[in-house]
C-alpha positions as CSV (number, residue, x, y, z in Angstrom):
1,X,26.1,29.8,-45.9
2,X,24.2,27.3,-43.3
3,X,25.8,24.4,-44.9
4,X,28.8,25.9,-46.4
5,X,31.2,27.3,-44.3
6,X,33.8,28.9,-46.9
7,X,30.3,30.9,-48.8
8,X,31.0,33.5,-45.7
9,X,34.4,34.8,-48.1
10,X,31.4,37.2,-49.5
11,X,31.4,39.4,-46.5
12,X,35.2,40.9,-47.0
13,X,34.2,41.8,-51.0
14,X,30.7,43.0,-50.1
15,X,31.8,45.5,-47.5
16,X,34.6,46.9,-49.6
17,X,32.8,47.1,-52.6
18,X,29.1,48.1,-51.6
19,X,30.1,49.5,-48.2
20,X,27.7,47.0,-46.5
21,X,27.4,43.1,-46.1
22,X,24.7,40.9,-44.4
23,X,25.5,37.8,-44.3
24,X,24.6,34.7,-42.4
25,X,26.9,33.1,-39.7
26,X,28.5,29.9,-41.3
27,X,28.2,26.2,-40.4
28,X,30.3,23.8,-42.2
29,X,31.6,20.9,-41.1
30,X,31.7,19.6,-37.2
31,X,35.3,19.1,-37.1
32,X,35.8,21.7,-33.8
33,X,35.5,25.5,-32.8
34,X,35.7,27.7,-35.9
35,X,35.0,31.2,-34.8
36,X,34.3,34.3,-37.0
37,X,35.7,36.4,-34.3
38,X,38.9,36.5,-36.1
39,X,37.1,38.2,-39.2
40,X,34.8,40.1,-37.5
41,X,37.6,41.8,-35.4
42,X,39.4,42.4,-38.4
43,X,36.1,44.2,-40.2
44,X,35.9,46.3,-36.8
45,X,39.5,47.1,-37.0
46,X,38.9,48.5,-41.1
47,X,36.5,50.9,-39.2
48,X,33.6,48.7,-39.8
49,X,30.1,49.0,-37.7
50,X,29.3,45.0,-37.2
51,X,25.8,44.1,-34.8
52,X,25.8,40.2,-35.1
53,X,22.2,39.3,-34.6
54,X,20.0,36.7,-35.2
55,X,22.3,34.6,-37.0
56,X,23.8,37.0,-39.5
57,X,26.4,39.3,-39.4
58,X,25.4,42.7,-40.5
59,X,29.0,45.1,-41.5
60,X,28.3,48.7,-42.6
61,X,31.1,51.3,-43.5
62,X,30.9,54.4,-45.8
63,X,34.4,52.7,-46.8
64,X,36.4,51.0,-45.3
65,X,40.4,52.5,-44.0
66,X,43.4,50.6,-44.1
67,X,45.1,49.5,-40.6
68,X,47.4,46.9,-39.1
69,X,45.8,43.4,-38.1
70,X,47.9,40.6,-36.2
71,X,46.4,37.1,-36.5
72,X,46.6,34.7,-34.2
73,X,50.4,33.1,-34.6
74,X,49.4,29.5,-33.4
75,X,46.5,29.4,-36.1
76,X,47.0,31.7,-39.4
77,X,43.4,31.6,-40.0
78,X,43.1,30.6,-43.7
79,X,39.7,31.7,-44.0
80,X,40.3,35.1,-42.1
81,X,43.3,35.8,-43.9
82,X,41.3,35.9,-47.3
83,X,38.3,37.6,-46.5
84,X,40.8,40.3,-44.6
85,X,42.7,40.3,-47.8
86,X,39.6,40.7,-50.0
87,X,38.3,43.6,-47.9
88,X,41.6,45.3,-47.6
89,X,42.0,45.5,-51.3
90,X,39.6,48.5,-52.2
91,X,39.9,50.4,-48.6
92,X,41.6,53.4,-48.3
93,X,45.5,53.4,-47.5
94,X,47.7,50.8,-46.2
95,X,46.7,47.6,-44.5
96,X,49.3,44.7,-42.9
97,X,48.2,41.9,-41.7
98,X,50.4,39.7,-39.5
99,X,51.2,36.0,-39.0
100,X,48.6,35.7,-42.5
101,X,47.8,32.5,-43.6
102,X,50.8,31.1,-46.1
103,X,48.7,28.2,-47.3
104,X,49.5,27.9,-51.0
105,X,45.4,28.6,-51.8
106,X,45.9,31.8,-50.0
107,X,49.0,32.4,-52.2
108,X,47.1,31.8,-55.4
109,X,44.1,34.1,-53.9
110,X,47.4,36.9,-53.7
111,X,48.4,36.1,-57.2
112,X,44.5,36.4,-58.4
113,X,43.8,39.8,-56.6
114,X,47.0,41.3,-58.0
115,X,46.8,40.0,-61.6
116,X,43.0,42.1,-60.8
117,X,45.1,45.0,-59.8
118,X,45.3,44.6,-56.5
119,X,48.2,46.1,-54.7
120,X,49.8,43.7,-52.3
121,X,53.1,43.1,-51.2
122,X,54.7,40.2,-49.2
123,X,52.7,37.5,-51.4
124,X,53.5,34.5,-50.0
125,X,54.8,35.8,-46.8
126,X,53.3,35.5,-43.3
127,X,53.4,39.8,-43.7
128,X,51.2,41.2,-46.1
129,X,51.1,45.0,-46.6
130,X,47.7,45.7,-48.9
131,X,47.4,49.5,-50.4
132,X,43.9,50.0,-51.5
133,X,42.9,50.8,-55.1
134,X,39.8,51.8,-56.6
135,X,38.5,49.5,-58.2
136,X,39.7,46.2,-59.7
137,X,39.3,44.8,-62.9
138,X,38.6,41.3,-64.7
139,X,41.4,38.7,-65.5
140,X,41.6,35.0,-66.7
141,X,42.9,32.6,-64.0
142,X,43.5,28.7,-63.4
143,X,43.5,27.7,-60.0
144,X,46.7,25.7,-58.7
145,X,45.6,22.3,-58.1
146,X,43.7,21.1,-54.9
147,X,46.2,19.5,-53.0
148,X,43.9,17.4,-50.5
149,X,42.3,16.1,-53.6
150,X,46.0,14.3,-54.8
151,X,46.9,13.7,-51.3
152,X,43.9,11.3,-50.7
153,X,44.3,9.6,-54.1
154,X,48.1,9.0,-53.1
155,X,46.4,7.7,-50.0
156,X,44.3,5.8,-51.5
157,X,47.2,3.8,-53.4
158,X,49.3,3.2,-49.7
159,X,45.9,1.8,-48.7
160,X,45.2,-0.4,-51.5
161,X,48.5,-1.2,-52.6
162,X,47.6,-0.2,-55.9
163,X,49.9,2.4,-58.7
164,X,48.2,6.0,-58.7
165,X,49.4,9.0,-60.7
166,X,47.9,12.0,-60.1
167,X,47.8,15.0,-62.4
168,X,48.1,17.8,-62.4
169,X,49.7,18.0,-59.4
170,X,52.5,20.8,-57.6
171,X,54.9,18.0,-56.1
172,X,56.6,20.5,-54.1
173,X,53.5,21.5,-52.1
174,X,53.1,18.0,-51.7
175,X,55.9,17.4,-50.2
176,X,55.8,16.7,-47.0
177,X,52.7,14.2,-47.6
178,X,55.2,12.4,-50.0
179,X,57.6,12.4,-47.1
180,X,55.2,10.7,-44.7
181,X,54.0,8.2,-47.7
182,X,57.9,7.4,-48.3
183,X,58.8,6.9,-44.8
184,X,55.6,4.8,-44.9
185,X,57.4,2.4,-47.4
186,X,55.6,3.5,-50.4
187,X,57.4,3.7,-53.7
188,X,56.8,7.6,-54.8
189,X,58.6,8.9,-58.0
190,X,58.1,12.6,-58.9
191,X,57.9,14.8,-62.5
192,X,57.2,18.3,-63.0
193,X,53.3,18.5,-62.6
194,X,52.9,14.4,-61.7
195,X,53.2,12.2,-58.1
196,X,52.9,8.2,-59.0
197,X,53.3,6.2,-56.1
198,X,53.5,2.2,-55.8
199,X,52.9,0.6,-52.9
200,X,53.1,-3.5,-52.6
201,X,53.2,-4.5,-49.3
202,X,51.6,-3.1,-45.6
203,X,52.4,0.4,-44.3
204,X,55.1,1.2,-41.7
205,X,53.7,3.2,-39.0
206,X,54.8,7.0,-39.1
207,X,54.2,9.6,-36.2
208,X,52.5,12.8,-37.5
209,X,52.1,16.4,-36.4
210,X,49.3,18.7,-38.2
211,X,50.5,22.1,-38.6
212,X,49.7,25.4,-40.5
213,X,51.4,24.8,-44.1
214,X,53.7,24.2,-44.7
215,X,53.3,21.6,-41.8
216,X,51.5,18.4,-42.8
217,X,47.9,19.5,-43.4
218,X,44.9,19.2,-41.5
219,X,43.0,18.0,-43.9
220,X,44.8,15.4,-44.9
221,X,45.1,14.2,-41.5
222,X,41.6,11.4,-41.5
223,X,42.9,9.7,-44.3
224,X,46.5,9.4,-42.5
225,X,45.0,7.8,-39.6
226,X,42.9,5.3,-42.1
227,X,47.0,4.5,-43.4
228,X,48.1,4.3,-40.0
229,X,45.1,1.8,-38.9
230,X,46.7,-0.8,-40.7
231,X,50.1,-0.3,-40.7
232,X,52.9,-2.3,-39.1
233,X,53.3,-1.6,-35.5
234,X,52.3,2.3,-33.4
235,X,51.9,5.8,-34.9
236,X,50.7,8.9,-32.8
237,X,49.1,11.7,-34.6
238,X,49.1,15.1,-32.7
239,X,46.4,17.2,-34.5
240,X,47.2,21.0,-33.4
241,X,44.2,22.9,-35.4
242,X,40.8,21.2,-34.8
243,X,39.8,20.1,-31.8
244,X,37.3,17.5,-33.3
245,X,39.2,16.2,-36.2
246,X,39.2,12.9,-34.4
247,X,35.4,12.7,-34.6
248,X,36.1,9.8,-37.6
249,X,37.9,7.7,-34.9
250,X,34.4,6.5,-33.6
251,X,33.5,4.8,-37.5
252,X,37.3,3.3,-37.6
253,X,36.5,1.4,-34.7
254,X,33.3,0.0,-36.1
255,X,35.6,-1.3,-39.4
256,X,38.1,-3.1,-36.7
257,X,40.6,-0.1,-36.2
258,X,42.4,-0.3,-32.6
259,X,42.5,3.7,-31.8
260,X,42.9,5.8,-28.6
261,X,42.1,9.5,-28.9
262,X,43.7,11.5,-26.3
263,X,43.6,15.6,-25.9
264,X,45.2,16.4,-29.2
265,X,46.3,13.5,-30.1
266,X,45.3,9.5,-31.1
267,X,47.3,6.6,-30.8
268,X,47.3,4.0,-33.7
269,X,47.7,0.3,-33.0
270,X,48.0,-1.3,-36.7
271,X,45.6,-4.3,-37.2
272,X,46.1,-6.1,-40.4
273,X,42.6,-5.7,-41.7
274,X,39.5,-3.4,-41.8
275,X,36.0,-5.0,-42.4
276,X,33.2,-3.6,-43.9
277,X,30.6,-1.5,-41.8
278,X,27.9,0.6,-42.0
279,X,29.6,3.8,-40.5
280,X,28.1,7.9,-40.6
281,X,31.0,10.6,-42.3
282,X,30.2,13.9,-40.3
283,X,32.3,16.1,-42.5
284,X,33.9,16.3,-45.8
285,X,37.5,14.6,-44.7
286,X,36.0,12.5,-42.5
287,X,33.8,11.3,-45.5
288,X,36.6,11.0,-47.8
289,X,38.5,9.2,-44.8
290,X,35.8,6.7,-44.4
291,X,35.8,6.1,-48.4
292,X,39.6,5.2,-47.8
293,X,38.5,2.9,-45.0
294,X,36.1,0.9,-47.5
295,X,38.3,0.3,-50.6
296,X,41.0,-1.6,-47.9
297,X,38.4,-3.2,-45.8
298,X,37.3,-7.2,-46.2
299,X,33.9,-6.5,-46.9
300,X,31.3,-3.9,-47.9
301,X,31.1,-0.6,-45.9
302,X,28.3,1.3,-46.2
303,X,28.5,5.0,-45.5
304,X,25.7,7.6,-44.4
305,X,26.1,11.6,-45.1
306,X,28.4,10.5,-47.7
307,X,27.4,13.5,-50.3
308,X,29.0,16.0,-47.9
309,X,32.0,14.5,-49.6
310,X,31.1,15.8,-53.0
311,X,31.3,19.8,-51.0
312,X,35.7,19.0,-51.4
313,X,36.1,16.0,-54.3
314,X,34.5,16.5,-57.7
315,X,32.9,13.1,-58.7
316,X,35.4,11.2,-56.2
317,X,32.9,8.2,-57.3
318,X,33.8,8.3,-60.6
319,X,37.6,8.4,-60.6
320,X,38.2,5.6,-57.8
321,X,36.2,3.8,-60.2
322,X,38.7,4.9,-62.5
323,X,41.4,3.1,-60.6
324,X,39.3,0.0,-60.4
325,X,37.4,0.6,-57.1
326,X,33.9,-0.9,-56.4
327,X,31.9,1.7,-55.2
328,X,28.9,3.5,-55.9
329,X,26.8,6.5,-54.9
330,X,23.5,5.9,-54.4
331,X,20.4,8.9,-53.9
332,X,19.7,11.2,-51.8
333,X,16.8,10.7,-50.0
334,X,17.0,14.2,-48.2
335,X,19.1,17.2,-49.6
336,X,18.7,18.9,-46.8
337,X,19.6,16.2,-44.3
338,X,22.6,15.0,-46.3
339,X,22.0,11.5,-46.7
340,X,22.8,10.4,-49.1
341,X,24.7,6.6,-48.9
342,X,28.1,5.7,-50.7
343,X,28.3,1.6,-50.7
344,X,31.9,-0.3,-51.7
């Protein structure tokens, strides 16, 4: 749970099913405030006893009883929505939950829980009403596609001017990343479960807003600002969730980039060319980001704390290779310190 932010999604199941969870307060990555107030309120408001003490978060409740919880609008807490949703789904009557998270992972998470048995209404809505059931039972389900995983191959292909199809992929929950990748001049063509994009020439600048989905996506938002380094001429991009998501900005400007981080926002001055660095990835999209950075650059990059990339891309390494990239992961000296080195 130290190292992996998301592993605190036990405490919702735990307290409804055992009627008790202690579990450690989360890091993750350094990418800006991230409180657990928002779940811990919502455990309180379940009639939940929570002490938070010493670094973990001890919930007790002979069982938990349904209520009303409003989320913060601005925010829709992914991660509070689910482990909210997970708790609700055994408590006793009725839970809503306001302004929830509509992220399409939530979504699926709804669609799981109810093909379990669960009882939830307004799936897919920023209104869920949750009546709790018993008990649940055991189903076979495929998870929709990661979407930050296509996105930053698509990326990838702007950057490199290369021909990437990615499959399988759910276009339409991509699509305001296609948007941004068209209006960038790429060349993207669209099938049922497929995105190819072509890209030939250098990137038009595009001004972008993060936003809960289905705004543009957080997430994707490091590997934008790697596009908009070198594109033709200015882009802003106003990041509205994280207050550090710029923290890559630093490393760009080791490679050559010509950035200015302001509160909320950075502005992009295109420079035709990257060169290789050694540069540090502090989190998982910033690692990913930096990866992007390398296969454009003139050079070789070299990049620290690259295996906290492996936490949101399975074997990244392997399919930019793949696509004909020049890169390699080497050892981890230290799996604790999370240094291991990504050269391209």
């Amino acid at each position: 749970v130290r190292r992996m932010r998301g592993s605190f999604y036990v405490a919702g199941p735990l307290l409804t099913r055992f009627g008790e969870a202690q579990v450690p307060l989360p890091g993750g990555c350094v990418i800006g405030s991230r409180p657990v107030d928002f779940h811990v309120r919502g455990f309180k408001a379940l009639g939940a006893k929570v002490d938070e003490k010493y670094g973990v978060m001890h919930a007790k409740a002979d069982r938990l009883v349904g209520t009303r919880i409003d989320m913060d609008p601005r925010l829709r807490s992914v991660g509070a929505t689910v482990n909210l949703m997970l708790a609700a789904t055994m408590a006793q009557g009725t839970t809503i939950i306001e302004n929830a998270s509509r992220e399409p992972e939530v979504v699926d998470c709804q669609q799981f829980l109810a093909a379990c048995g669960a009882r939830i209404d307004g799936i897919g809505t920023t209104t869920l009403r949750i009546t709790g059931v018993e008990r649940l039972t055991g189903t076979e389900w495929s998870a929709i596609p990661d979407r930050m995983e296509a996105g930053t191959f698509l990326i990838a292909g702007a950057l490199t001017r290369g021909d990437v199809t990615v499959t399988p992929a759910e276009p339409e929950r991509l699509r305001i990343v296609t948007d941004m990748l068209v209006q960038a001049g790429c060349d993207v063509s669209i099938s049922e479960n497929a995105v190819r994009l072509r890209m030939d020439k250098r990137p038009e600048a595009v001004d972008v807003m993060t936003a809960p989905y289905p705004g543009y996506p957080t997430d994707l938002q490091p590997n934008t600002g790697v596009l908009m380094s070198v594109a033709k001429g200015t882009s802003v991009i106003e990041e509205t969730i994280f207050d550090a998501r710029f923290n890559y900005v630093d490393e760009l400007l080791r490679m050559g980039a010509d950035v200015r981080v302001m509160e909320g926002a950075a502005i992009f001055k295109g420079v035709p060319q990257l060169f290789g660095a050694p540069v540090v990835a502090t989190d998982i999209r910033a690692g990913a980001a930096l990866i992007l950075a390398g296969l454009c650059a003139e050079g070789a990059t070299e990049i620290s704390g690259a295996s906290l990339v492996d936490r949101g891309y399975e074997d990244i390494t392997g399919k930019l290779k793949g696509l004909g990239a020049q890169i390699e992961m080497l050892p981890e000296a230290d799996a604790e310190t999370s240094d291991a080195e990504c050269l391209l």
